[in-house]
N, C-alpha and C positions, 0 to 999 in steps of 0.2 A: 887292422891297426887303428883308421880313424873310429871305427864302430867303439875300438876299446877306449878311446881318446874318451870320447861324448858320453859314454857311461861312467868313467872316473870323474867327467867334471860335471855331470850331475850328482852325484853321491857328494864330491864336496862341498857340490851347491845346497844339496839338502844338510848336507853336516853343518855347512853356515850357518843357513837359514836355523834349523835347531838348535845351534847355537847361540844365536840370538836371540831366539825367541825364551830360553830359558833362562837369558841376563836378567839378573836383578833391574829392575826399575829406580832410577834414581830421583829419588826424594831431597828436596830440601823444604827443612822448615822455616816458617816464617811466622816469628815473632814467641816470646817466651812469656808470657803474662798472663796467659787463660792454661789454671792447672790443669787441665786434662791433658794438655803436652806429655805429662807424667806418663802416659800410655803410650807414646811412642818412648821418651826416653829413655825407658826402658828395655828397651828392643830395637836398634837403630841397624841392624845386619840381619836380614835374613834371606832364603832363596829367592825371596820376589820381591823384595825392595832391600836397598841400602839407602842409610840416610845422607849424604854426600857433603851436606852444608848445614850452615842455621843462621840466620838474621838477626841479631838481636840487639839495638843501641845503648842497652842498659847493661853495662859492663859488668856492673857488680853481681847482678841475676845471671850473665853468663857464665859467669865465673862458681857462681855458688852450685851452679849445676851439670859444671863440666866437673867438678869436684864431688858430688853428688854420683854420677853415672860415669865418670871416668873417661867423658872424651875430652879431646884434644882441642884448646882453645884457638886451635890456628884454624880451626872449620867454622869460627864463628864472625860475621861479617857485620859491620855496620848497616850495610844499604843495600838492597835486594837490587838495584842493580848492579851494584860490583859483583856481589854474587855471583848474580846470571852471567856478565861476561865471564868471570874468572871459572865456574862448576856447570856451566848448562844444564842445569837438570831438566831431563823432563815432565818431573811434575810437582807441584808445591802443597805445602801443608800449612794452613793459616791457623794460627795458635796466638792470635792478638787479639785486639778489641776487635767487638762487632763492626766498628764503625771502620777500621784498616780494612776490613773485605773486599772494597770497592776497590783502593788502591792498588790491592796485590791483585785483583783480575787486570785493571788496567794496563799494570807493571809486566804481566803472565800472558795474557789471551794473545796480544799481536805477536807476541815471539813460540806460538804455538806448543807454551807451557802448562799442562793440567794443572785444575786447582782442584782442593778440597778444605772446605771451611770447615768450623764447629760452628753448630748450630746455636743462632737460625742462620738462615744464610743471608740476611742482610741486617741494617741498624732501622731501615725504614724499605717501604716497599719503592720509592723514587732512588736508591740505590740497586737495589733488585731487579727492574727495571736496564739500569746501567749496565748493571752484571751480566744480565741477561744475553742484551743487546752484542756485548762486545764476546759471549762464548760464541753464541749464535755465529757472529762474522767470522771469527776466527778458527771457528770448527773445533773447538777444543772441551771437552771433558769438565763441567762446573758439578761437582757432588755436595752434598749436605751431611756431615755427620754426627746421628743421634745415639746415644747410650743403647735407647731401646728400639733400633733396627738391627740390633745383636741378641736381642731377648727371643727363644725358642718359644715364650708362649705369646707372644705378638705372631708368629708366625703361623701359630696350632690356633690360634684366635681366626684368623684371615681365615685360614684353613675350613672349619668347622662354619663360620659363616657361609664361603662363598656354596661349604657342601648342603648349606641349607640342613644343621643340625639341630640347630635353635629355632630354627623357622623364620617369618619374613623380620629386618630389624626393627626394631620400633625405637630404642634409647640408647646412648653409651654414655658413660659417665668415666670420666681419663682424672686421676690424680696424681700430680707429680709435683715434688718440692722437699726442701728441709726445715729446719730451724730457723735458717736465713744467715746471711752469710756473716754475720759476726758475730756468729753463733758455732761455728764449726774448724774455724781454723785453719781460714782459708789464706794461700800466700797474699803477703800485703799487696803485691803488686795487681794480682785476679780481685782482689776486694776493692782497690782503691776504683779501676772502670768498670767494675760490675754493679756498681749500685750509682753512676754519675750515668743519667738522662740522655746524654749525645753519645758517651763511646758506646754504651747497652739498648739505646731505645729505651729505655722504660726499666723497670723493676723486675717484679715475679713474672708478671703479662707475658713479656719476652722472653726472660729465661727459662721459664716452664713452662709459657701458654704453647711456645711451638712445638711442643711432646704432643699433646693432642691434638693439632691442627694436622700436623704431620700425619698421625694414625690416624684420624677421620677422613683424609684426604685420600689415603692408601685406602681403606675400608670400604671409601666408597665409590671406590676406580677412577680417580679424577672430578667426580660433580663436586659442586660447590655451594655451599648451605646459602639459600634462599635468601635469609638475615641473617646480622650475627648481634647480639643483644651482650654487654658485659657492663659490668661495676667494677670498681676497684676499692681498698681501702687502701691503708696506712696504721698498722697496729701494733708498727715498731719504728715511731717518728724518732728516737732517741738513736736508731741504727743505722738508718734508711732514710733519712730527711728531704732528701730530692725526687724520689720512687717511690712510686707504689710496691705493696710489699704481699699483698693480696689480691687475687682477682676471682671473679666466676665469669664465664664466657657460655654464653648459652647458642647452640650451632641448630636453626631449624631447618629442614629438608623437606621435599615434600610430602612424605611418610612418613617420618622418622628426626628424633634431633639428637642432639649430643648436649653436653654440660662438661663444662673442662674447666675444672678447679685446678690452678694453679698458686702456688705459695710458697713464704717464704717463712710461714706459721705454722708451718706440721710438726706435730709432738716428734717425730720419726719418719726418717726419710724416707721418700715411696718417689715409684711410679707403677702403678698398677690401673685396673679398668675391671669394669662390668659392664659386658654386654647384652641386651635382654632382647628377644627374639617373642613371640609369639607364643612358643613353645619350649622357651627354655632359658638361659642365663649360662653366660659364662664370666667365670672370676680368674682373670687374670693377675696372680695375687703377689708376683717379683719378676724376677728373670725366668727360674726354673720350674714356679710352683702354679699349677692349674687348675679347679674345678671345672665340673660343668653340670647344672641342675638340671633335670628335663620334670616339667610342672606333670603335678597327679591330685588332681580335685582342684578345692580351694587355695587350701594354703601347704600343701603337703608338695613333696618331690623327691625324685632319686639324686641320689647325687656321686658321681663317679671324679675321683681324684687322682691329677696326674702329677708325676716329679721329672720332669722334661729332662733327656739331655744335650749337652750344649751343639750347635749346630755344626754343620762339617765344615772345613775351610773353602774356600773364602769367605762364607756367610759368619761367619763368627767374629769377621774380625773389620774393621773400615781400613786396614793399610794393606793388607792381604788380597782386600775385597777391591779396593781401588786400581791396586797395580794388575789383577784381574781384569778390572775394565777397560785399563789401557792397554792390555796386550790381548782385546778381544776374547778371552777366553769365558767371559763373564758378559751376555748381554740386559742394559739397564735399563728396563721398561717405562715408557712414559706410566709416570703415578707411581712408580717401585718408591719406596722411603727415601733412597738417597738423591733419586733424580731432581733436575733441577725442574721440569714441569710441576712437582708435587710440590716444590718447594717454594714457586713462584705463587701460586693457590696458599699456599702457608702464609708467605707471608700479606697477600689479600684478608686473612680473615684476622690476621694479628693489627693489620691497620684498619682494617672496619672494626674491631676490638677495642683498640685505641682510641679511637672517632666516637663507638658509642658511650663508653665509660665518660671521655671529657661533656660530651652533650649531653649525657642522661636519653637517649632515644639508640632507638635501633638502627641497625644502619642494613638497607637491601644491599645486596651485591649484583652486578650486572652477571646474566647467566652466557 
């Protein structure tokens, strides 16, 4: 009889534990003002995460978007800590200005709540720093989320390099950007601190320059380019008056460098890449569309083309992928895209970036 005890209350113990382990993850978002929210609120229940709350002090924007996606404005709160006491969530979604990051770890890390920002993950690298410091103490979970750590040919890219398909690297060239944002349509609220200096950091630099920091940083397992040499212009002072609106950011290594054209001047919006190897190239040409040349003489080569498809869950997705991370079923490699090691190196090269653009000279990085 006791034998049969201790076998029923393992079973329920294991039914628990599976039970629990297969509860949705509770998300609250924090802050309505950076459109890519659009990508959650769209999707606010599924089997590994429910969205539980939302932050936002801008009543009217809450309002326009509980009307929009149809939830219920009693989930929406002033202040991320009434929040927290009132919905505990265990992990949060920053969907404000760059410059709020700092707060919501603050507000998040000591009460042993996940973050995950949109990229980059800080306004400057002396918040980064902060960030860092208080995941670090508090053991908690800091992710970076980019568009294109979702893209299957950044990962057929990684791929094909590390199999040495192209041969040793020698250049990469990362382009990422639109129009520029009063160009496209963007909500007043994402337009008004996307282009003002303290909520963004900077202009194009920051909002695209971290696309290729991020992938050169992945690329190259963690090292950290030598120098980093950038300009900036301004070629839509009528738009953009406070920011730069263009930049070229040139990454040397001791092999090999990089060039990450960032802007807010593109005829048509991209983020793509060409990588060029020794013995080949590869063109990285959207999300789903791939070449790869392998050289034959001088200027001649084969060229083989691929049409990816999208990747399996959780890699497909940053909410999917997160709540992954915190229930351990996903582990996140120092230098993986969304880590925060890779992202800390990000934003080192976006403030040597910065540094050299204002000086005109190049700036070393400590290795």
């Amino acid at each position: 009889m006791l034998r049969l005890s201790v076998i029923l209350i393992l079973i329920i113990s294991t039914f628990t534990s599976l039970k629990a382990q297969q509860s949705p993850i509770r998300y609250a978002i924090v802050g309505l003002t950076h459109s890519h929210v659009h990508w959650i609120l769209g999707n606010l229940k599924t089997d590994a995460y429910e969205v539980v709350a939302i932050v936002e002090p801008n009543k009217a924007l809450a309002d326009r978007f509980a009307k929009q996606y149809k939830f219920p404005l009693e989930m929406v709160y002033e202040t991320m800590d009434e929040m927290i006491q009132s919905k505990s969530p265990q992990a949060v979604l920053a969907f404000g200005t760059v410059y709020e990051h700092l707060e919501v770890v603050e507000k998040c890390a000591p009460k042993g709540i996940h973050v995950m920002v949109e990229k980059p993950l800080a306004v400057s690298l002396a918040h980064a720093k902060k960030m860092e410091a208080l995941a670090k103490k508090n053991n908690i979970h800091l992710l970076t989320n980019y568009e294109t750590t979702w893209y299957p040919t950044m990962h057929k890219t990684y791929e094909f390099l590390k199999a040495n398909k192209i041969g040793e690297l020698k250049k990469v060239i990362i382009r990422d950007g639109h129009k520029g944002p009063a160009k496209i349509n963007l909500d007043p609220e994402f337009f008004e601190w996307l282009t003002d200096p303290v909520q963004n950091g900077g202009g194009a630099i920051t909002d695209f320059g971290c696309y290729g920091a991020n992938l050169m940083t992945w690329f190259m397992d963690g090292k950290k380019p030598v120098s980093v040499t950038a300009v900036t212009q301004q070629l839509q002072k009528e738009n953009n008056p406070k920011v730069d609106d263009d930049a070229t950011i040139i990454l040397t290594y001791e092999n090999s460098n990089a060039v990450l054209q960032p802007s807010w001047n593109w005829t048509i919006g991209r983020k793509d890449l060409e990588m060029y190897g020794l013995n080949g190239v590869i063109y990285a040409d959207n999300s789903r569309h791939l070449r790869i040349k392998k050289s034959e003489g001088y200027d001649g080569f084969k060229e083989e083309k691929m049409d990816l498809k999208t990747l399996e869950k959780p890699f497909n997705d940053p909410f999917y992928f997160f709540a992954a991370v915190i229930n351990n079923e996903v582990k996140l490699n120092p230098y993986d895209l969304s880590s925060l090691e890779n992202n800390m190196i990000t934003m080192k090269i976006l403030d040597a970036a910065i540094r050299s653009a204002k000086s005109g000279k190049s700036v070393t990085l400590k290795q």
